[in-house]
N, CA, C and O atoms as a GROMACS GRO file, in nm:
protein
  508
    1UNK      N    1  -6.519  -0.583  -0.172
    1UNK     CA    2  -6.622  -0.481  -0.153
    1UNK      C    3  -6.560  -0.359  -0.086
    1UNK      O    4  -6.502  -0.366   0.023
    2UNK      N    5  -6.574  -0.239  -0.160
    2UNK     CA    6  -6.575  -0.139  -0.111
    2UNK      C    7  -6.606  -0.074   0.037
    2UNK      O    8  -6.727  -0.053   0.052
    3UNK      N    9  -6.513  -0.032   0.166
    3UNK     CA   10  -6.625   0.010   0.244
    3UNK      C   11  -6.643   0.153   0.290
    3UNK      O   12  -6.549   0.218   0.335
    4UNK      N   13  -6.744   0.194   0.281
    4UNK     CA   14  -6.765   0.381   0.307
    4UNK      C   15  -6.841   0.355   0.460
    4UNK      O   16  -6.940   0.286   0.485
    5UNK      N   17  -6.756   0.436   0.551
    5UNK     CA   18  -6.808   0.439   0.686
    5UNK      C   19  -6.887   0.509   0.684
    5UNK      O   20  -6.873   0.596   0.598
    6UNK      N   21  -7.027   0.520   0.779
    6UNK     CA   22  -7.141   0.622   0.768
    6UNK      C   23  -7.119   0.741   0.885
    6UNK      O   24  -7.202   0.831   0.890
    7UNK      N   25  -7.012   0.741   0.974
    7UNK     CA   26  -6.925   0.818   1.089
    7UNK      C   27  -6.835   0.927   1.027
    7UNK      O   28  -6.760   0.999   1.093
    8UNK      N   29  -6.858   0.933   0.833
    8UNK     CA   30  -6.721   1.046   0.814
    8UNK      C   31  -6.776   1.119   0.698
    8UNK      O   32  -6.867   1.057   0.642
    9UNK      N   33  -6.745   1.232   0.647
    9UNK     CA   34  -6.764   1.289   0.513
    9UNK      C   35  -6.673   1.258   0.423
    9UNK      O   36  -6.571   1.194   0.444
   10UNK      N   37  -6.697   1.289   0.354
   10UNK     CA   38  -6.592   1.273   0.226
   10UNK      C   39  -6.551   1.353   0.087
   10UNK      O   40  -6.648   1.387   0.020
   11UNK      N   41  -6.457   1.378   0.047
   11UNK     CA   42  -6.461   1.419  -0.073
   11UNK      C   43  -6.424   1.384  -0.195
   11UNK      O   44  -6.386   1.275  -0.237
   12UNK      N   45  -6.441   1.500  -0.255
   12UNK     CA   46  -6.428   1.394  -0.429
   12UNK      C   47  -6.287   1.348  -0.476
   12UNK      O   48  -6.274   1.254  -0.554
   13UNK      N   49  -6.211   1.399  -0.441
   13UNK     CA   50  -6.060   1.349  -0.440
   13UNK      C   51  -6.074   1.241  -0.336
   13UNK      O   52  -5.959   1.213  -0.303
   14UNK      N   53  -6.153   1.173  -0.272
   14UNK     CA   54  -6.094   0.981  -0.222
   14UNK      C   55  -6.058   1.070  -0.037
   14UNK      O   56  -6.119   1.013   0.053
   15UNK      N   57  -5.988   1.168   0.002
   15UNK     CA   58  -6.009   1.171   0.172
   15UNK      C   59  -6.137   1.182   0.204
   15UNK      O   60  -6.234   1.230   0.143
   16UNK      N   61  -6.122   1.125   0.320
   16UNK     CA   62  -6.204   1.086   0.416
   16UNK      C   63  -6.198   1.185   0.584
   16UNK      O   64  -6.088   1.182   0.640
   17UNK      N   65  -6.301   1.258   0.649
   17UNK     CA   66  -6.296   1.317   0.758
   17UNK      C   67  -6.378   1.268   0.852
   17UNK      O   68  -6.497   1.246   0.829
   18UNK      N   69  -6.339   1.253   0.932
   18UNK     CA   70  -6.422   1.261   1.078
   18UNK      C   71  -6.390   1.407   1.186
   18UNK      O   72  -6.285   1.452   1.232
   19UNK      N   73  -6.503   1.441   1.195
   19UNK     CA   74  -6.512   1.541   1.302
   19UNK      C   75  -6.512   1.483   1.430
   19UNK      O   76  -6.573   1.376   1.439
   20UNK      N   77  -6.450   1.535   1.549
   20UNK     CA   78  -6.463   1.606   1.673
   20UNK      C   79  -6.463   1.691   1.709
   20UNK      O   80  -6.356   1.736   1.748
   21UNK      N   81  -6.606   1.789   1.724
   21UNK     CA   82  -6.598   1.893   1.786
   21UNK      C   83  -6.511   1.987   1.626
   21UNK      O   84  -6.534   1.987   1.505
   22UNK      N   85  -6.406   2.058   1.718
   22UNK     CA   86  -6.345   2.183   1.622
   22UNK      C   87  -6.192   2.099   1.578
   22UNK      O   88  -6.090   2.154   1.537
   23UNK      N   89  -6.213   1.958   1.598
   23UNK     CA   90  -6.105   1.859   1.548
   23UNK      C   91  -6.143   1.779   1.460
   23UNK      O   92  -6.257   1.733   1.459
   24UNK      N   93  -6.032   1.743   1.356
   24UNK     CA   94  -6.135   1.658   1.255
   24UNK      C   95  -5.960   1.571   1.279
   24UNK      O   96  -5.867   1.591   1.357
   25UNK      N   97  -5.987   1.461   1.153
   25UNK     CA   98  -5.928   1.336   1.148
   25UNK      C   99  -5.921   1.320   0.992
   25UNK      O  100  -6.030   1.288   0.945
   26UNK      N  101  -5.818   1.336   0.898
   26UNK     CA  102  -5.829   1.331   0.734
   26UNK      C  103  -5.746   1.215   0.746
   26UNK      O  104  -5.658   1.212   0.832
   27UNK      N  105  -5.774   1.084   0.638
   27UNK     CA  106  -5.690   0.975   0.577
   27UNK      C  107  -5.808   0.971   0.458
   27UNK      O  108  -5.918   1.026   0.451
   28UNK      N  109  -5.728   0.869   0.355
   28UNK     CA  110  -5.766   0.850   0.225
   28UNK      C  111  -5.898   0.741   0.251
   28UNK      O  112  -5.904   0.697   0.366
   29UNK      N  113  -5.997   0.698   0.160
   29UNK     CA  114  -6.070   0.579   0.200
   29UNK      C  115  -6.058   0.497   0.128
   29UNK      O  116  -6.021   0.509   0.011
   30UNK      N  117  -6.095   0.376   0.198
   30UNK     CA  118  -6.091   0.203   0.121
   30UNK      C  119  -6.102   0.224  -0.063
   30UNK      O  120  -6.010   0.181  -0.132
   31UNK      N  121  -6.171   0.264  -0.102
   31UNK     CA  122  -6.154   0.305  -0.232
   31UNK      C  123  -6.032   0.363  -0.306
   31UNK      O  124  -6.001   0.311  -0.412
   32UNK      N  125  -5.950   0.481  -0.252
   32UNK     CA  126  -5.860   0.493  -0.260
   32UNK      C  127  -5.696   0.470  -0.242
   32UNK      O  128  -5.600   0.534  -0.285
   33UNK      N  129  -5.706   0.333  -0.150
   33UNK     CA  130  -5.620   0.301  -0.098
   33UNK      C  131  -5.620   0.170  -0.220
   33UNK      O  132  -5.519   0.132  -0.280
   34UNK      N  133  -5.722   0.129  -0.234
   34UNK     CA  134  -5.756  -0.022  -0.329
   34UNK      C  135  -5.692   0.035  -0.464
   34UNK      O  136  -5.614  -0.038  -0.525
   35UNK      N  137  -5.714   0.136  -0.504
   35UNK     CA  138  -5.693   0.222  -0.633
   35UNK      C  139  -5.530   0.220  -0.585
   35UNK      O  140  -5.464   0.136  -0.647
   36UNK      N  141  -5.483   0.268  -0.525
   36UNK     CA  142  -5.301   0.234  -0.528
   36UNK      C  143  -5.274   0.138  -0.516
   36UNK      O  144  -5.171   0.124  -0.582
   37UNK      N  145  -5.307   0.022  -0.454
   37UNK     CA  146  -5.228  -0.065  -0.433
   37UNK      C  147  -5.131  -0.078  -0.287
   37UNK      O  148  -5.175  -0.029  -0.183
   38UNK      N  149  -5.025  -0.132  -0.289
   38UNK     CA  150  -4.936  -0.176  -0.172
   38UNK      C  151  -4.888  -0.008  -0.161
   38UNK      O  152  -4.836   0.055  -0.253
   39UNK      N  153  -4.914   0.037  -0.047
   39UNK     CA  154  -4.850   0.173  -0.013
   39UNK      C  155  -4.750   0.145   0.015
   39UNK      O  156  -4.722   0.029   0.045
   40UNK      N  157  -4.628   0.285   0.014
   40UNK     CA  158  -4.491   0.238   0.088
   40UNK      C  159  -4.422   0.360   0.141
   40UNK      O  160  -4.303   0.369   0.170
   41UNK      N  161  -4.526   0.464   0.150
   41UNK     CA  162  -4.465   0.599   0.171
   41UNK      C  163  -4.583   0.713   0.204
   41UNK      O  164  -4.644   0.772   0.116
   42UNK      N  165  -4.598   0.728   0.313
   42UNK     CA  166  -4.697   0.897   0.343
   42UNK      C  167  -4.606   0.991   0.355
   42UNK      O  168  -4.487   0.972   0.381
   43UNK      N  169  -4.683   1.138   0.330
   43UNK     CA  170  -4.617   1.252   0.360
   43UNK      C  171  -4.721   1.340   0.381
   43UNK      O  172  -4.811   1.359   0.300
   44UNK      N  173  -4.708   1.402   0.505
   44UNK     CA  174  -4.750   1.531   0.489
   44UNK      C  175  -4.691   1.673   0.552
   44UNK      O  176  -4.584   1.664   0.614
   45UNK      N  177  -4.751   1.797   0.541
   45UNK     CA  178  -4.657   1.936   0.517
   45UNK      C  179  -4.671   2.002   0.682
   45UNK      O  180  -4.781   2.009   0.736
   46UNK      N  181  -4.584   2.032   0.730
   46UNK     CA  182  -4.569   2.071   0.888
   46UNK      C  183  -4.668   2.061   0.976
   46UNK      O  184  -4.782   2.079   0.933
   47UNK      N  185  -4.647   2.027   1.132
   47UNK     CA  186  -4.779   2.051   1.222
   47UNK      C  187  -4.751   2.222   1.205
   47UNK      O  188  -4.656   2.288   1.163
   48UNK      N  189  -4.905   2.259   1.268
   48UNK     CA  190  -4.919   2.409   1.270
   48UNK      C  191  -4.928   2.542   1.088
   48UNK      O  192  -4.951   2.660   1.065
   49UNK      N  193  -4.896   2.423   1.017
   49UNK     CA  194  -4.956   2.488   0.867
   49UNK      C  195  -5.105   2.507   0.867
   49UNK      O  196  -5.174   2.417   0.917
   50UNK      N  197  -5.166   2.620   0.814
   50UNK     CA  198  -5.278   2.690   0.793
   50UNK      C  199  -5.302   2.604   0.606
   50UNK      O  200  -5.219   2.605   0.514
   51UNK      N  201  -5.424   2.547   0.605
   51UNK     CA  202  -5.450   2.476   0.508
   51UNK      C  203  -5.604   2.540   0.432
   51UNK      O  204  -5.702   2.545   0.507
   52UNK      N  205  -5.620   2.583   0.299
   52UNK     CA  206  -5.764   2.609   0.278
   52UNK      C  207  -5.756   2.451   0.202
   52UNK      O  208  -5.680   2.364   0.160
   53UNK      N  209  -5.943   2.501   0.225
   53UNK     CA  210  -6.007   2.342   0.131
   53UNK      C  211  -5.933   2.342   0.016
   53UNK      O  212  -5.894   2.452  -0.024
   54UNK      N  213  -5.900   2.228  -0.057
   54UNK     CA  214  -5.882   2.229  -0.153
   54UNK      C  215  -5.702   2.206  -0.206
   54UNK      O  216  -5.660   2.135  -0.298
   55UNK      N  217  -5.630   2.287  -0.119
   55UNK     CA  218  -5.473   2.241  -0.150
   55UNK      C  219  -5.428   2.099  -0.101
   55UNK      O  220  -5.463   2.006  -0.028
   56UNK      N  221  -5.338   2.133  -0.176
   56UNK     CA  222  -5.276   1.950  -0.116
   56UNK      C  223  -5.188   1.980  -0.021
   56UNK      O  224  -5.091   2.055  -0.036
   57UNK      N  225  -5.227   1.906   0.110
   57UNK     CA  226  -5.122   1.929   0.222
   57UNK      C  227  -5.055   1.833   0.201
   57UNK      O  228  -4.987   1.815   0.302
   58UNK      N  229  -5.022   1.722   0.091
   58UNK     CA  230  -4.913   1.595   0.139
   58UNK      C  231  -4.930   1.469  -0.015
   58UNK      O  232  -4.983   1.484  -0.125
   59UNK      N  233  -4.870   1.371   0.040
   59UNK     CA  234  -4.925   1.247  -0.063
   59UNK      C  235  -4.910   1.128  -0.001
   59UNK      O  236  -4.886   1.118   0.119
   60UNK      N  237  -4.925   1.032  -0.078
   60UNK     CA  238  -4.963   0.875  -0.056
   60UNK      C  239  -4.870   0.862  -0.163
   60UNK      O  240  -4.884   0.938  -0.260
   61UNK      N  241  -4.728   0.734  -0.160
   61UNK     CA  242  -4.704   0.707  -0.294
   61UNK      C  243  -4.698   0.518  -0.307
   61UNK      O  244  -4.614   0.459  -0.238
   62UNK      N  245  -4.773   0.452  -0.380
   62UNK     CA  246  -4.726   0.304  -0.405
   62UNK      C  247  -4.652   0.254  -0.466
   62UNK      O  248  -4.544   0.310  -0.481
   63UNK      N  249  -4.669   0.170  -0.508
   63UNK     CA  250  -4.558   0.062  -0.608
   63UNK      C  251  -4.596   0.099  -0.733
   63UNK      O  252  -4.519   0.112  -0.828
   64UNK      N  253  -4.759   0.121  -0.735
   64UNK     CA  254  -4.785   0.186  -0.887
   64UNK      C  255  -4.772   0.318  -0.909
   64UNK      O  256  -4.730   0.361  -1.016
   65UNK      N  257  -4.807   0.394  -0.809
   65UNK     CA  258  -4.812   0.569  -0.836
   65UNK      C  259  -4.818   0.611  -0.702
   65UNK      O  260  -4.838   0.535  -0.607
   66UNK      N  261  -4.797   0.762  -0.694
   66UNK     CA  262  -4.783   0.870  -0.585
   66UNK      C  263  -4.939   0.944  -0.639
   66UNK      O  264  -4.993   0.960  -0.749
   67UNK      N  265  -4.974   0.977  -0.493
   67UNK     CA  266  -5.078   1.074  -0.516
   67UNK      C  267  -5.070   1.214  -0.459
   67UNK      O  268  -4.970   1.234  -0.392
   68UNK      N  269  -5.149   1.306  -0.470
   68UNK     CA  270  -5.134   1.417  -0.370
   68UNK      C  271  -5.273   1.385  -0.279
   68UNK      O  272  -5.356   1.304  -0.321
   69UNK      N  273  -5.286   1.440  -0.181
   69UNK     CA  274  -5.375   1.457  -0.053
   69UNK      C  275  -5.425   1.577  -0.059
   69UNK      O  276  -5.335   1.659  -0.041
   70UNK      N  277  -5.551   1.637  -0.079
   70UNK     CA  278  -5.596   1.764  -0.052
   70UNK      C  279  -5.721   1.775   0.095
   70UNK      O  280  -5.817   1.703   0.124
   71UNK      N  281  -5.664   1.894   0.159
   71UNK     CA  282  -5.745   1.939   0.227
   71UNK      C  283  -5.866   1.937   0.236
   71UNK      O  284  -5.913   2.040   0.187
   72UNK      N  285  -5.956   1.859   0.283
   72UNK     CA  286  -6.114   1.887   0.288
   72UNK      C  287  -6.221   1.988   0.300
   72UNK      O  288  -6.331   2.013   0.249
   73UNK      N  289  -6.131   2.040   0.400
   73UNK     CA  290  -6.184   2.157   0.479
   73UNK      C  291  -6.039   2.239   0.535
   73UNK      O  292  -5.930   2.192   0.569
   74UNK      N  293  -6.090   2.393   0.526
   74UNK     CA  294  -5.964   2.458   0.589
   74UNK      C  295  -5.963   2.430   0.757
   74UNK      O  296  -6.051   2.417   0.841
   75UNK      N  297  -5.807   2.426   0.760
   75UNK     CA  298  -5.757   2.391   0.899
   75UNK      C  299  -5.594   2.413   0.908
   75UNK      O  300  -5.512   2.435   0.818
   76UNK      N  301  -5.577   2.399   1.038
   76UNK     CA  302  -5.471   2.391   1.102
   76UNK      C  303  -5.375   2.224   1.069
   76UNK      O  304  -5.453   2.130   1.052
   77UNK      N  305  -5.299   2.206   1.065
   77UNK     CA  306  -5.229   2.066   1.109
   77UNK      C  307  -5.220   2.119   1.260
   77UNK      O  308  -5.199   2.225   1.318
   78UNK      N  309  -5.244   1.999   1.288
   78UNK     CA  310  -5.198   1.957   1.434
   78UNK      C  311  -5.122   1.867   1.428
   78UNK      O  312  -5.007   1.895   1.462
   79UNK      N  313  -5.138   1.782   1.402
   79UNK     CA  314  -5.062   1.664   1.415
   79UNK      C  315  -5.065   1.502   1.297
   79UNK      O  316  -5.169   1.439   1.278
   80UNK      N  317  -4.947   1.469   1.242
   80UNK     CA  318  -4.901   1.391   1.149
   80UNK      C  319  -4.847   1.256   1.237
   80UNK      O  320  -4.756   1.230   1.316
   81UNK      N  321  -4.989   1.170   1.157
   81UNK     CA  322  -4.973   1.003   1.219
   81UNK      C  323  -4.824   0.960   1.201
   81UNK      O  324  -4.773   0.946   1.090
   82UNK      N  325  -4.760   0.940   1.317
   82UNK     CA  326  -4.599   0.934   1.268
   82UNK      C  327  -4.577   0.785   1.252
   82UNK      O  328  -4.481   0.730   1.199
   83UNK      N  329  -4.700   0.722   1.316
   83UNK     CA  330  -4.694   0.547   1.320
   83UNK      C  331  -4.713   0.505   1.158
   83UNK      O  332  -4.691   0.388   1.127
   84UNK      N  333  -4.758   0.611   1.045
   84UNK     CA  334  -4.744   0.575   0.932
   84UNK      C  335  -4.611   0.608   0.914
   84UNK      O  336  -4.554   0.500   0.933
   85UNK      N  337  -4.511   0.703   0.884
   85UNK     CA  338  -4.374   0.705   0.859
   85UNK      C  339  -4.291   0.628   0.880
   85UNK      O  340  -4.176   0.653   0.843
   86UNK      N  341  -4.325   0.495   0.953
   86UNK     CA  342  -4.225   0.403   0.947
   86UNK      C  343  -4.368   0.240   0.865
   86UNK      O  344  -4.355   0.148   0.784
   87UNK      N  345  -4.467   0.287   0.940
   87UNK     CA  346  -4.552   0.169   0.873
   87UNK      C  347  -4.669   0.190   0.778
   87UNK      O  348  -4.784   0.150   0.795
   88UNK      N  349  -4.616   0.266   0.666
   88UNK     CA  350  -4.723   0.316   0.560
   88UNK      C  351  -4.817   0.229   0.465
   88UNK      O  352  -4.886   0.268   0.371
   89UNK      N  353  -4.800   0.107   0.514
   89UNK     CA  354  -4.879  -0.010   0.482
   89UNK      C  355  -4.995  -0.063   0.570
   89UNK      O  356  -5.080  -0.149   0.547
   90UNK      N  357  -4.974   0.011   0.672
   90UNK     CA  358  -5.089   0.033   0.754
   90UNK      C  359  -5.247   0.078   0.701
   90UNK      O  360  -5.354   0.037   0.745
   91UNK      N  361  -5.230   0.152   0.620
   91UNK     CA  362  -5.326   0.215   0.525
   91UNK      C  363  -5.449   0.119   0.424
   91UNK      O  364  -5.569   0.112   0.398
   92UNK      N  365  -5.332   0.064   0.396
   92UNK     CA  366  -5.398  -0.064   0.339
   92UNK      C  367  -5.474  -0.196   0.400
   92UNK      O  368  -5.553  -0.255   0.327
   93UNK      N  369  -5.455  -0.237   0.515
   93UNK     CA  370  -5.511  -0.326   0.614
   93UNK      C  371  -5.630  -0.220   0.680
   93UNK      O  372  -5.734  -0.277   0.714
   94UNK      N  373  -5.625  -0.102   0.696
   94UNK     CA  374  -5.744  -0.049   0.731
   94UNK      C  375  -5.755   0.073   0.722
   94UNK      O  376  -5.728   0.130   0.828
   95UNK      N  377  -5.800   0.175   0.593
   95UNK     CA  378  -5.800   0.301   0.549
   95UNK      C  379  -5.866   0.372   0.672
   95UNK      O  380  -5.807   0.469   0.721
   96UNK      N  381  -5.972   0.333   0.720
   96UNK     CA  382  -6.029   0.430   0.820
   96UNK      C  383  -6.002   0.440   0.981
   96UNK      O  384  -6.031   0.531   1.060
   97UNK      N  385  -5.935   0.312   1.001
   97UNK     CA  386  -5.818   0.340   1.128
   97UNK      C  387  -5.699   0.459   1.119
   97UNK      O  388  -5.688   0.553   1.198
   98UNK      N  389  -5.619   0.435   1.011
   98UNK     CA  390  -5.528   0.504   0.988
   98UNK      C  391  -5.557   0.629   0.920
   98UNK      O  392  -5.550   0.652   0.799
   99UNK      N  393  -5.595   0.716   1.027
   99UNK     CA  394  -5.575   0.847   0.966
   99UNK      C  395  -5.442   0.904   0.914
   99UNK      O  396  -5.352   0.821   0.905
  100UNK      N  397  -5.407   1.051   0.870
  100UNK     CA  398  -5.295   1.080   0.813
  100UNK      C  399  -5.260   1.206   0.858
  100UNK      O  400  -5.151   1.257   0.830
  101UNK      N  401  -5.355   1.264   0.933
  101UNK     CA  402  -5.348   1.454   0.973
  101UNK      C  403  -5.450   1.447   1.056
  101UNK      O  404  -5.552   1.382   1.033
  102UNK      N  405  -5.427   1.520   1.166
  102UNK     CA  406  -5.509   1.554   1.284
  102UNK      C  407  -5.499   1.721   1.275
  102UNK      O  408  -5.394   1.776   1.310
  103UNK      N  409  -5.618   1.804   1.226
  103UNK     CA  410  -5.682   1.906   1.199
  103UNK      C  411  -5.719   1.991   1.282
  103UNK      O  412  -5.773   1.912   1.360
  104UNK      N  413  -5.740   2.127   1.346
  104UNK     CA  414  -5.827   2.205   1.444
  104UNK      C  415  -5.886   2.279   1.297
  104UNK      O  416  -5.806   2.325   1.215
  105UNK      N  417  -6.016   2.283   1.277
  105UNK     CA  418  -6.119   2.266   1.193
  105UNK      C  419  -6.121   2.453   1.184
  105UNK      O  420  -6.138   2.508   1.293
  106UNK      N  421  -6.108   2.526   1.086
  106UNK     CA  422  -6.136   2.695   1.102
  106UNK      C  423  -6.249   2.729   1.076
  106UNK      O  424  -6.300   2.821   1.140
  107UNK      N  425  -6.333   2.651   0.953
  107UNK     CA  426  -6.443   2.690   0.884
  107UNK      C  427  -6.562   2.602   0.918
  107UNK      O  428  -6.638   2.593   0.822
  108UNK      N  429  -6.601   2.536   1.022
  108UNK     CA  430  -6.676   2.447   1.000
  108UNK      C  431  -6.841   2.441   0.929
  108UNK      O  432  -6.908   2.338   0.924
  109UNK      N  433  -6.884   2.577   0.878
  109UNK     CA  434  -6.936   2.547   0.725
  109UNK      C  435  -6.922   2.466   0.663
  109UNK      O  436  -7.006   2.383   0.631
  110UNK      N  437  -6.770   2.473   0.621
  110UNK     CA  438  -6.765   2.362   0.496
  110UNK      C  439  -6.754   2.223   0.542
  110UNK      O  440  -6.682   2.137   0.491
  111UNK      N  441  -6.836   2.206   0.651
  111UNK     CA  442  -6.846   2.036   0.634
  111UNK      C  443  -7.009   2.041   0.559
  111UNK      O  444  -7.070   1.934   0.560
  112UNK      N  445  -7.068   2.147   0.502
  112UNK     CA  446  -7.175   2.132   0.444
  112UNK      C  447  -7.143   2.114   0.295
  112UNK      O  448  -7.225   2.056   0.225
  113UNK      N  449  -7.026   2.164   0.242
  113UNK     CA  450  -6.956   2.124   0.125
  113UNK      C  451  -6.926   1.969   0.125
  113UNK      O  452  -6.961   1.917   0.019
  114UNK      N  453  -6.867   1.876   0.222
  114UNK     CA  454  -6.853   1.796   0.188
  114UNK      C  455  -6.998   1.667   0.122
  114UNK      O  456  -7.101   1.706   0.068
  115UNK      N  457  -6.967   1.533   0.147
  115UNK     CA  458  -7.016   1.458   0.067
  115UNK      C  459  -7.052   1.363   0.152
  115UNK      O  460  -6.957   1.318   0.217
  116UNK      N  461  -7.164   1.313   0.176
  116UNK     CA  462  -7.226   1.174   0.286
  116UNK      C  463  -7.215   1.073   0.212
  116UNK      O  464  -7.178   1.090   0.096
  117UNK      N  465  -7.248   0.930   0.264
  117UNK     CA  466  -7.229   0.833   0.204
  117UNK      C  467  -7.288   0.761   0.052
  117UNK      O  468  -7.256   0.668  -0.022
  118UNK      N  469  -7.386   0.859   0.059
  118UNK     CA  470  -7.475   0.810  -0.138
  118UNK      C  471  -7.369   0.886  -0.179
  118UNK      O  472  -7.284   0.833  -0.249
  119UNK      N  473  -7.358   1.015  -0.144
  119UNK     CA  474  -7.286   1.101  -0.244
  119UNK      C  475  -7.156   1.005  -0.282
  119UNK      O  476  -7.179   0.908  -0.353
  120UNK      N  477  -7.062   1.020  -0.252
  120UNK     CA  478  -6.959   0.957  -0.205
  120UNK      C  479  -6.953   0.852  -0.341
  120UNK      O  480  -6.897   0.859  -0.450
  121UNK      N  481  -7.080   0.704  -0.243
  121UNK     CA  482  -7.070   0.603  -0.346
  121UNK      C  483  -7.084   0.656  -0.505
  121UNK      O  484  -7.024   0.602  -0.598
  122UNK      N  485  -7.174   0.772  -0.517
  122UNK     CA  486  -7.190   0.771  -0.656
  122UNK      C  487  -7.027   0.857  -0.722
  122UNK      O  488  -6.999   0.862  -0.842
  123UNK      N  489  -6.963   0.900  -0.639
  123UNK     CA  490  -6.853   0.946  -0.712
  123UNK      C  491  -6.747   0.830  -0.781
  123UNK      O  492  -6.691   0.844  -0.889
  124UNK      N  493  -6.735   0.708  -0.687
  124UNK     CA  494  -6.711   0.612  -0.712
  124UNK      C  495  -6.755   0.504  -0.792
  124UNK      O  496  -6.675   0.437  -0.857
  125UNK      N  497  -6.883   0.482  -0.792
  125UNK     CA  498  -6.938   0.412  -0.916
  125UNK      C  499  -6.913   0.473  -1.068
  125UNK      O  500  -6.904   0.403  -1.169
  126UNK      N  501  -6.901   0.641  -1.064
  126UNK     CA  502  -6.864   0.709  -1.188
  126UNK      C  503  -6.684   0.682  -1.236
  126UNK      O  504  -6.650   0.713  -1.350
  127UNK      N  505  -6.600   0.632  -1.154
  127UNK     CA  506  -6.456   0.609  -1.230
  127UNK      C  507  -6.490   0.498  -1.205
  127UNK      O  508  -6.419   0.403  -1.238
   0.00000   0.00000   0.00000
């Protein structure tokens, strides 16, 4: 079973956000992590890069395929989970522990762009 936390938004590319305040928290969700398979590799693009919604700041790659990671919302990097760079299998035992980018949030509008938990499920029931 699939699980979608009711604590995060989401978007249609499979990340997952949690806000704090003018800080957010981006990793991929249980859905998307199930869809790769055994991870064995994160990446993402400098702390202190300026990100709009929508680019890919990084990827996920498995045993079956590499993905890209896009931005949810525009932001800052702050900071890159480094406890995945050596244990990127972490991801897989628990998508919503393991975040992937720690964010200072520029636009926070667009958390009205994102997607709550029906939304979400129904993007997923459609692939």
């Amino acid at each position: 079973m699939i699980e979608i936390k009711n604590d995060r938004y989401y978007a249609e590319t499979h990340e997952w956000i949690l806000f704090e305040d003018d800080i957010a928290y981006i990793g991929i969700t249980d859905f998307a992590q199930s869809e790769l398979g055994d991870i064995v590799y994160v990446e993402s693009e400098e702390e202190g890069e300026l990100f709009e919604q929508g680019e890919i700041f990084g990827s996920v790659e498995s045993v079956k395929m590499a993905s890209d990671l896009y931005m949810p919302i525009d932001g800052e990097i702050l900071e890159f989970n480094e406890i995945l760079a050596d244990e990127p299998e972490l991801i897989n035992e628990d998508a919503y522990e393991n975040w992937i980018i720690k964010v200072k949030v520029t636009n926070p509008d667009q958390q009205n762009d994102l997607l709550g938990v029906k939304e979400y499920q129904a993007v997923i029931d459609e692939e």
